[in-house]
C-alpha positions as CSV (number, residue, x, y, z in Angstrom):
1,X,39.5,63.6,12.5
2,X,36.8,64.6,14.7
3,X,36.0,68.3,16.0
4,X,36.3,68.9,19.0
5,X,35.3,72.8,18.4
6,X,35.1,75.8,16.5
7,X,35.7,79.7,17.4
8,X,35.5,82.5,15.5
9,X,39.4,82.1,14.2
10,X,40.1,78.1,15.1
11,X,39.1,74.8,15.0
12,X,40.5,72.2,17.3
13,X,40.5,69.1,15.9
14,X,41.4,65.1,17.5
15,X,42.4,62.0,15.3
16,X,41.9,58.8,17.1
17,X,44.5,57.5,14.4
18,X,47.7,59.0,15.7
19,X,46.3,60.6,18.9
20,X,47.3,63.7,18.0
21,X,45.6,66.8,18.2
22,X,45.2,69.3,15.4
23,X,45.0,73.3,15.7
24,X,43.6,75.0,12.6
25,X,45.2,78.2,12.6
26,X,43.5,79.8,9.3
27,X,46.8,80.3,7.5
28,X,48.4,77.1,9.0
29,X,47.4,73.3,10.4
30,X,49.4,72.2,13.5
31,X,49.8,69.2,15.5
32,X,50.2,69.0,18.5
33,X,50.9,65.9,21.3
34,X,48.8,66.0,24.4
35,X,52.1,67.3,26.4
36,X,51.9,70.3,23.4
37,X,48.6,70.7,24.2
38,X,49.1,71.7,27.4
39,X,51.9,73.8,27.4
40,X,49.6,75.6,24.7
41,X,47.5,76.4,27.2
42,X,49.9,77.1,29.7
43,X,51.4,80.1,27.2
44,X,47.8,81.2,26.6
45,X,46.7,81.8,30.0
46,X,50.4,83.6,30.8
47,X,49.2,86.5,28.3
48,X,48.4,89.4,30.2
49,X,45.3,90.8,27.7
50,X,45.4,93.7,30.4
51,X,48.8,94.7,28.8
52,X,46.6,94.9,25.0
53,X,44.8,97.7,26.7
54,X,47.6,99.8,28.1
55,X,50.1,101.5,25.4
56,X,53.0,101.7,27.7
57,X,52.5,98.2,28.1
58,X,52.1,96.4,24.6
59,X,52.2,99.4,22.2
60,X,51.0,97.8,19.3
61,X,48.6,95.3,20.7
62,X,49.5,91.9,19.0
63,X,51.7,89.3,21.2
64,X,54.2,86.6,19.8
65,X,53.3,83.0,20.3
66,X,56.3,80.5,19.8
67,X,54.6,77.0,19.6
68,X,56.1,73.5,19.6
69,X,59.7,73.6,20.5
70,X,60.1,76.7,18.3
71,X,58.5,74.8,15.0
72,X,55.4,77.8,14.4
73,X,55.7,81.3,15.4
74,X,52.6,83.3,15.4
75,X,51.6,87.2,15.2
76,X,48.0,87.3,17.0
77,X,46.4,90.7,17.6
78,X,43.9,91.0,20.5
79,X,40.5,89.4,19.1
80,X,42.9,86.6,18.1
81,X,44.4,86.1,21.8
82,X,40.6,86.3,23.1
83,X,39.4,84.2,20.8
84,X,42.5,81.4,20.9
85,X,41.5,81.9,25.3
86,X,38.0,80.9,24.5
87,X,38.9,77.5,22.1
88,X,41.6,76.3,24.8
89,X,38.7,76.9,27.5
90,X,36.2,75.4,26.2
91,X,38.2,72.4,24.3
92,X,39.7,71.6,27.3
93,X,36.4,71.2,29.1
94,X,34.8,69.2,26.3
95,X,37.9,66.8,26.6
96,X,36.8,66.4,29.9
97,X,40.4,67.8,31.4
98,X,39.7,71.4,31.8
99,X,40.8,73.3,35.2
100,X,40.4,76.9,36.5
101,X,41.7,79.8,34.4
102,X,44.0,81.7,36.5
103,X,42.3,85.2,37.3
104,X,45.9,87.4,37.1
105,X,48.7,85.8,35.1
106,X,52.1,85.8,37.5
């Protein structure tokens, strides 16, 4: 497997061998297709971080990622959700297959 790159929290990773891509989470490994890919990043950029900063919004500041059809289920506080931004951003671009982050989320 080869690294594609490395944030503070995760590594993306991409094996040539299945052509699969590979999310270490810290706690967990998961694989995703290219099509899961994407619709990773398409959950990502739908999070509102201006809700982490208002109370009557998000109370306590974490948000609930479902990834994969339901397989993972993660619990990712506001550092976590910047940070996983930041890795899809920039892994996207190095793949050569990045495109505008959305400046409000809809």
């Amino acid at each position: 497997m080869t690294k594609v790159y490395a944030s503070k929290f995760y590594t993306l990773y991409q094996s040539d061998q299945d052509r699969r891509y590979y999310i270490d989470f810290g706690q967990k490994m998961v694989k995703f297709s290219f099509c899961q890919l994407l619709a990773l990043r398409q959950k990502i950029y739908a999070v509102s971080i201006e809700d982490h900063f208002d109370s009557d919004l998000n109370k306590h500041g974490f948000e609930i990622l479902i990834l994969c059809n339901k397989e993972h289920l993660f619990l990712l506080n506001t550092f976590e959700v910047l940070d996983l931004m930041e890795m899809v951003k920039y892994s996207f671009s190095l793949l050569g297959i990045s495109s505008e982050i959305p400046l409000t989320s809809s």
